[in-house]
N, C-alpha and C positions, 0 to 999 in steps of 0.2 A: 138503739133499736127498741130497748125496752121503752123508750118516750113514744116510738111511732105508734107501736102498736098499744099504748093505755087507752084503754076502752072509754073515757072520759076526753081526754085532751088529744088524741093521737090522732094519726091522719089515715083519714077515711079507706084508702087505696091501700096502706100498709094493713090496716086493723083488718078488712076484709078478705086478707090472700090465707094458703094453706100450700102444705106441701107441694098439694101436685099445681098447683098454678104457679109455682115459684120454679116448679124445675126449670120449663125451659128457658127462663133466664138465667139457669145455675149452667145451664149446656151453652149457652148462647156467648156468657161471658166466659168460659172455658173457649171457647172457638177465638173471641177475640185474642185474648192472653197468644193464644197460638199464631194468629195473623199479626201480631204486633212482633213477634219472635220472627216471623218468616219475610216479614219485609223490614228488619234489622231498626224497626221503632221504639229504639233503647231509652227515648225520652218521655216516650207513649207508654213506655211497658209497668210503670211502676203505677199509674193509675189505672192500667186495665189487672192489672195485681190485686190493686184496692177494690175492684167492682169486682172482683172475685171472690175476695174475702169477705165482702160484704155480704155473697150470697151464702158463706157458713156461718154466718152469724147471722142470718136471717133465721138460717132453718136450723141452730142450735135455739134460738130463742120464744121458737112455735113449739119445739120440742120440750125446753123448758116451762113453758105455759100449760101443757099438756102434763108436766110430770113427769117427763120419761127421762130428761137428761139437761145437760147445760153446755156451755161452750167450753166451760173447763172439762168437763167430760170425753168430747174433742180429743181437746189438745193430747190429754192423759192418754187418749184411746191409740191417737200414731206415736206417741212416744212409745209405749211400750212395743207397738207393735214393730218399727224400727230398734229397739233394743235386741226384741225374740229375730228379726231375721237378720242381724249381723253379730254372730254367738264369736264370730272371729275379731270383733273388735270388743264389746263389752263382756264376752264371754271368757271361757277358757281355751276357744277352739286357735289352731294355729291362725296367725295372719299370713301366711305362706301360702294364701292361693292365689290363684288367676283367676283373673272376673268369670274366664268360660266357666268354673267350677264353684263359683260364690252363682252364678245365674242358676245352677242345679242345683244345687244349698237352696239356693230362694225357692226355686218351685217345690222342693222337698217339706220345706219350710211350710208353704203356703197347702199346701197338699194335706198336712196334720192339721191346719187350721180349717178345711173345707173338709176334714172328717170330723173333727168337733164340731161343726155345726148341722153334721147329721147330710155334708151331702157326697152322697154314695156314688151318682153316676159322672164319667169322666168330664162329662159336660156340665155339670152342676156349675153355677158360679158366676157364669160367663153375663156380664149384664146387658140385660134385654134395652136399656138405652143407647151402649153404645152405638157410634157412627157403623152399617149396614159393615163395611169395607171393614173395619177394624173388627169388629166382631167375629167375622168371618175366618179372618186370621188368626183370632185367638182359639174358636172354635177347631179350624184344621190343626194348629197347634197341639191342644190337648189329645186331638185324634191322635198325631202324629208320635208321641211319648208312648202310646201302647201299641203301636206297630200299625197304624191303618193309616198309610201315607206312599206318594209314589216313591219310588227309590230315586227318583232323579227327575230337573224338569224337561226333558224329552219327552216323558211320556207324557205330564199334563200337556206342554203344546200338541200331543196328540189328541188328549180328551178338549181339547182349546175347538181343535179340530171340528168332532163327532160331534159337541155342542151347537158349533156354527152348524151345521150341515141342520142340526135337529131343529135349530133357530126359525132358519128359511122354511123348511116344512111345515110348522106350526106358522108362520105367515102366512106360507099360501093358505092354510085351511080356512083362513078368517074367525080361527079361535081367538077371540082373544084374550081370555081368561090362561089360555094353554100356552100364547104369545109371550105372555109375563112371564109364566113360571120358565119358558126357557129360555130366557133374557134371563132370570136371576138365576137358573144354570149357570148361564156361560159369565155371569159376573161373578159368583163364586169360584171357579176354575181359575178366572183371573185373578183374583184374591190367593189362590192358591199358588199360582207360576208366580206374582211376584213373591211370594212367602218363600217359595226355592231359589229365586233369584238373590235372597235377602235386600228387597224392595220395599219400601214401606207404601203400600198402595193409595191410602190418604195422601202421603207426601207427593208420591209421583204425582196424581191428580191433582194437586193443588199448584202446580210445577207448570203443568199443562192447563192448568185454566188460567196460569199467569200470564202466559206465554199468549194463550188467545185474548187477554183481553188486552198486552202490549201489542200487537199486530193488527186489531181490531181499529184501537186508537191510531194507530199509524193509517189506516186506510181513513177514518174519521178525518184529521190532521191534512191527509193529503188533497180531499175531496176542500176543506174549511178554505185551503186557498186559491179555489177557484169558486170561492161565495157557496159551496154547496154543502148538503148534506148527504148520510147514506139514503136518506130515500128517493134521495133525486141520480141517484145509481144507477147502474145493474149488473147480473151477479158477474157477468164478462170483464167490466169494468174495476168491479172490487176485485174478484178472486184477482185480475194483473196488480192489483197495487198490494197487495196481501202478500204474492211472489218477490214482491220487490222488497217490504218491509223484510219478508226471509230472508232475501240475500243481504241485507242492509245489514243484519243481524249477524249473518255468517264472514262479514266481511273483515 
């Protein structure tokens, strides 16, 4: 890395980037890593690993140009900090717990670390990149540790409810500034029931766009052997072969 970017011999595209042009490839190969885990691409996974690593050692090495730090700086940075939240393995504390009680260790943990850093409010922390859906989760989470949480998810599939109903309203009015905000209502609420459900909402969704794009293929596939494609369709035609790809599924 340090060849890419030498301002004499290095390549133009490397020498020219900076933090914020590098992130979204630093999020982009994080999402691969995760697609290569979710479709069991065990022989894929060590070089989307590598394209991962490669984006800490990008931005240890812009960091280091600037002076602030190095990649050994890094490494040292999660070492200690995996030392400070398992006191039960390199510490003194007993090994005698249950993960449920090492997961409240951790947030106990992490909770002194986000007061030494000066942040006071229960939200503080939460980073403004993550994916909308997991954010969100983390967000009701922290709510939920100081008592602002429903008691059970019967009631959000009731606020699930009051949302939709507020959704349709802000449609008819032809707001549509007002349309959005109550669309990201009712996706937050659902963010919130599966958080009660103990769902991981990224996961479901990712579960669900699997599922559409194998049954999608299936109506592609069935249409290819009668010489056709979907646009030589219609939607009467597809939505039956879509039914059929379900039951094929369920069979």
């Amino acid at each position: 890395m340090a060849a890419l970017r030498d301002p004499q011999s290095g390549c133009p595209w490397d020498i020219e980037q900076d933090f914020a042009s590098i992130a979204p490839y630093t999020i982009e190969e994080a999402h691969e890593v995760a697609d290569a885990i979710a479709r069991e691409a065990w022989d894929e996974l060590p070089g989307e690993l590598g394209d991962l690593l490669l984006q800490v050692v990008f931005h240890a090495r812009m960091a280091e140009e600037a002076g602030m730090f190095g990649f050994s700086d890094v490494v040292q940075s999660v070492t200690d900090k995996m030392i400070d939240r398992h006191p039960h393995i390199f510490g003194s504390e007993s090994r005698d717990k249950t993960a449920e009680q090492q997961v409240r260790d951790w947030e106990a943990i992490k909770a002194r670390e986000r007061a030494a850093k000066a942040e006071q409010g229960v939200l503080d922390g939460v980073a403004l990149g993550l994916p909308a859906l997991t954010r969100a989760v983390k967000l009701q989470n922290r709510a939920a540790r100081v008592g602002f949480d429903w008691p059970d998810a019967t009631e959000v599939l009731d606020k699930i409810a009051e949302e939709t109903r507020e959704l349709v309203t802000a449609r008819d009015s032809g707001d549509h500034a007002h349309l959005t905000e109550e669309f990201g209502d009712l996706m937050f609420v659902m963010a919130n029931l599966a958080r009660h459900l103990k769902i991981d909402p990224e996961e479901a969704l990712r579960l669900a766009n699997a599922k559409f794009t194998r049954r999608f293929r299936a109506i592609e596939s069935a249409l290819a052997l009668q010489g056709r494609r979907p646009e030589d369709s219609d939607l009467a035609e597809m939505d039956r072969l879509w039914n059929e790809a379900k039951a094929a599924e369920r069979a």
